[in-house]
C-alpha positions as CSV (number, residue, x, y, z in Angstrom):
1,X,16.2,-17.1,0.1
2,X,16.8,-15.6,3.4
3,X,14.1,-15.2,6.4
4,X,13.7,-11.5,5.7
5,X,13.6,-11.8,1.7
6,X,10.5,-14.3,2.5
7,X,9.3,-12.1,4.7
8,X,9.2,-9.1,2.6
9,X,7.8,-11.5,-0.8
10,X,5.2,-12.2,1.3
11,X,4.7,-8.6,2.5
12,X,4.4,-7.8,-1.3
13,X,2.1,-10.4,-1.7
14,X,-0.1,-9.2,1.0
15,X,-0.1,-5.8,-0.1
16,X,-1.4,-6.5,-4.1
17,X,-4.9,-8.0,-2.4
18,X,-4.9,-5.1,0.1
19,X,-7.9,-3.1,-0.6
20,X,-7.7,0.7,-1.0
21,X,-9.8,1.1,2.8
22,X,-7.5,-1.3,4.5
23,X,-4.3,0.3,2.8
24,X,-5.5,3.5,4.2
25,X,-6.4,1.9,7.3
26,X,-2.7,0.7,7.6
27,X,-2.0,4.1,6.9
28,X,-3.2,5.5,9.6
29,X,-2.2,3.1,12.1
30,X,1.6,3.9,10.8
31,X,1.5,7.4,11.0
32,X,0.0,6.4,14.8
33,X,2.7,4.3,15.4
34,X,5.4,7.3,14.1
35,X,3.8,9.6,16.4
36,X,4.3,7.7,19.6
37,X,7.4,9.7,21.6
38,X,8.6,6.2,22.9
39,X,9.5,4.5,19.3
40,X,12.8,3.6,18.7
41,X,14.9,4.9,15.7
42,X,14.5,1.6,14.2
43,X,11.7,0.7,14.5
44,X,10.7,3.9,13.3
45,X,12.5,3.4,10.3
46,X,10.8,0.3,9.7
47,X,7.3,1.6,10.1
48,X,8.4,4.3,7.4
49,X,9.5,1.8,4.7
50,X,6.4,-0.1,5.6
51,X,4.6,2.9,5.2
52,X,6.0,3.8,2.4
53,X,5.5,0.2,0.8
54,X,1.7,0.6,1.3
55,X,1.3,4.1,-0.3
56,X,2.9,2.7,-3.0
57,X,0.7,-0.1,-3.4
58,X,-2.7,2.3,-2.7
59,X,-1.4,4.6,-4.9
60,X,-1.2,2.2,-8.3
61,X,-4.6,0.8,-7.3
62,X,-6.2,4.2,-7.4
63,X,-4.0,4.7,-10.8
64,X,-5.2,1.7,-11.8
65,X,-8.9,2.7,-11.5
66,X,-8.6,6.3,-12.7
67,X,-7.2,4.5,-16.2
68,X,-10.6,2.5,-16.3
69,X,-12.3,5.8,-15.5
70,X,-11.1,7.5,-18.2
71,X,-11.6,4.9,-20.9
72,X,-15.8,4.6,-19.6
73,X,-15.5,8.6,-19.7
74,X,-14.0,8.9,-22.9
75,X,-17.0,6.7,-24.5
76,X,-14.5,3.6,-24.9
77,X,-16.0,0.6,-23.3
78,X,-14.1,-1.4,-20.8
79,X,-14.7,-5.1,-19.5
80,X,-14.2,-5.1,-16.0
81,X,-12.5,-8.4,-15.3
């Protein structure tokens, strides 16, 4: 495995026990990041797949916890574990 395939396994790793806040958090420190007139083309690249890595990783935790939602609303219990 190459340096930046273990890099971006552990990136993945990181990003399943990122809370929805701190996703959000990272978030907004990208689109900072993005907005600053001095970034390169690369690196803004790479801030955008990052970015884009961590919406995608907030966004099935939020699915996640609508589906659990829906079963409690629907009269269904659920075990939370």
């Amino acid at each position: 495995m190459s340096k930046e395939e273990k890099k971006s396994a552990s990136d993945e790793r990181d990003l399943d026990s990122l809370s929805v806040e701190e996703g959000f958090g990272m978030l907004e420190e990208t689109v900072r990041r993005l907005s600053d007139e001095e970034i390169s083309l690369e690196d803004s690249f790479r801030e955008f797949e990052r970015g884009m890595k961590v919406l995608k990783a907030v966004n099935e935790k939020i699915d996640r916890v609508e589906k659990k939602v829906r079963v409690i609303t629907e009269g269904g219990e659920y075990d939370f574990q």
